[in-house]
N, C-alpha and C positions, 0 to 999 in steps of 0.2 A: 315499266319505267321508260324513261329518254331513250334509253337504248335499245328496247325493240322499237320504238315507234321511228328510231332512225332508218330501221331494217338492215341492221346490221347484219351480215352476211359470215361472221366468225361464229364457231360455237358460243352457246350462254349453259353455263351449269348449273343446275338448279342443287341448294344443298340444306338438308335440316328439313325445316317446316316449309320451305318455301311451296307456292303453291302455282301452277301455271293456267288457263282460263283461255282453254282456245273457242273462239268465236265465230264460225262461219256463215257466208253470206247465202241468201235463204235457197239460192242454186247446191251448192255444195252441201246445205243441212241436207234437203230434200234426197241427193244423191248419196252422201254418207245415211244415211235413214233406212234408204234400200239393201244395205247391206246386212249378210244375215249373221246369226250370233258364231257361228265359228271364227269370222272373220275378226270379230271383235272380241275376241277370247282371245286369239293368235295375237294380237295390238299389244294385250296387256301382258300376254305371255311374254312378249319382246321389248317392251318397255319397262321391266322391270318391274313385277308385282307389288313390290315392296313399298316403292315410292312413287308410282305414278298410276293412276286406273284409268280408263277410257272410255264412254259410252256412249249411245246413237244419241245425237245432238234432240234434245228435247224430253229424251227416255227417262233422263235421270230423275231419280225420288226427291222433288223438293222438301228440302226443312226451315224449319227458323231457326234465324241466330241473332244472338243479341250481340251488338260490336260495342268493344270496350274501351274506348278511347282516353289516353293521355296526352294534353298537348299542352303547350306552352300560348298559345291562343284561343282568346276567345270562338262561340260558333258565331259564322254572321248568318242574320237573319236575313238576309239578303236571297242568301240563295232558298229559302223556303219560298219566298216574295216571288223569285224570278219564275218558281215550278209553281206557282196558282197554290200551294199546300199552307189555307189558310188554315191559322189555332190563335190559341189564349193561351197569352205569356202569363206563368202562376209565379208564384219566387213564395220561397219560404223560409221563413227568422233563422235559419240555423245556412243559408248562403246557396241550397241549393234553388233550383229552378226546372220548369218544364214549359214544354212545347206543347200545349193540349191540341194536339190536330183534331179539324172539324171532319166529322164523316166522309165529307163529301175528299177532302184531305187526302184522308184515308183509302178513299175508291183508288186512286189515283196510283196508285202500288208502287210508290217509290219508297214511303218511311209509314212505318204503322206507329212509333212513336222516338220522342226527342226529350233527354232530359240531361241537365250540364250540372254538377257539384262543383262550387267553390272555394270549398273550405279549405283546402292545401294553398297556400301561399304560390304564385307564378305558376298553379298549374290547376287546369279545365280537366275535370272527368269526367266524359261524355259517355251515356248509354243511349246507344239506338237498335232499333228493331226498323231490317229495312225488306221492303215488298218487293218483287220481281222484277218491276223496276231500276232497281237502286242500282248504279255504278258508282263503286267504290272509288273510285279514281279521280271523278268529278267530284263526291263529297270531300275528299281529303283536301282539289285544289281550291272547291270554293265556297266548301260548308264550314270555314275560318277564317277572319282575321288574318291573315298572316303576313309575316314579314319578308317582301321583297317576292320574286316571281316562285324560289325554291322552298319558301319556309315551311311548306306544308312537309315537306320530307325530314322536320324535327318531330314530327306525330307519333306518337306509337299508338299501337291498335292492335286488338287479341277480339277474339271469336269466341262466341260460347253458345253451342247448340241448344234452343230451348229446350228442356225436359232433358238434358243429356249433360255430357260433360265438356270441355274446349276443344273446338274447333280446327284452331291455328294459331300460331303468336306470329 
């Protein structure tokens, strides 16, 4: 949010589902990397097992997940345009629609696919499947329509691990 990116210097608590996504610059992966598994046992030990796990930057098992989006905005097509992720707009008689991304698209490991339901009255149901690429952060502020600089934090959005069950809310 606005508020780490201000670097705010007070505690932030994380509470429920939330989830935190620490990012290191490729000196610190490589140096956090070196370190062996006790140390990072002792992390999780002390960071409370329950709700937070820790692991050597790049180690972790990737999955897929499908994100489940509610918003009160359209998506703009915009930002598919601005990342080169050309596709065929389908639409089908019952309101929904997809994003058929082309292969090459797809190389591109940001979204392996995009599709929007409109059938609910003021409200967009977006499913996407996103590639190694994808920052969530950027699609929420500019894969919508939205209104005014903050509208994108009327979005709601849930996880759901392919072949498993939810994610995160």
């Amino acid at each position: 949010s606005s508020y780490w990116q201000a670097e705010a210097s007070a505690p932030v608590y994380l509470a429920g589902a939330d989830v935190l996504t620490l990012r290191f610059s490729r000196e610190g992966a490589v140096l956090l990397s070196a370190r062996g598994k006790e140390f990072w046992d002792r992390v999780n030990e002390l960071a409370a097992s329950d709700s937070l796990r820790v692991s050597v930057p790049g180690d972790s098992d990737p999955f897929e997940c499908e994100l489940l989006v509610r918003s009160p905005f359209d998506v703009n097509p915009a930002f598919l345009a601005s990342r080169g992720l050309k596709h065929v707009y389908e639409r089908d008689d019952d309101g929904s629609f997809a994003y058929r991304l082309t292969k090459d698209a797809v190389k591109k490991n940001i979204l392996r696919s995009l599709s929007v339901d409109k059938r609910e009255p003021g409200i967009f149901s977006v499913r996407a499947v996103p590639g190694p690429k994808f920052e969530l952060s950027v699609f929420l502020r500019e894969g919508f329509r939205c209104d005014g600089k903050d509208g994108w934090r009327r979005i709601e959005i849930n996880s759901r691990r392919l072949g498993g069950g939810e994610v995160s809310p």
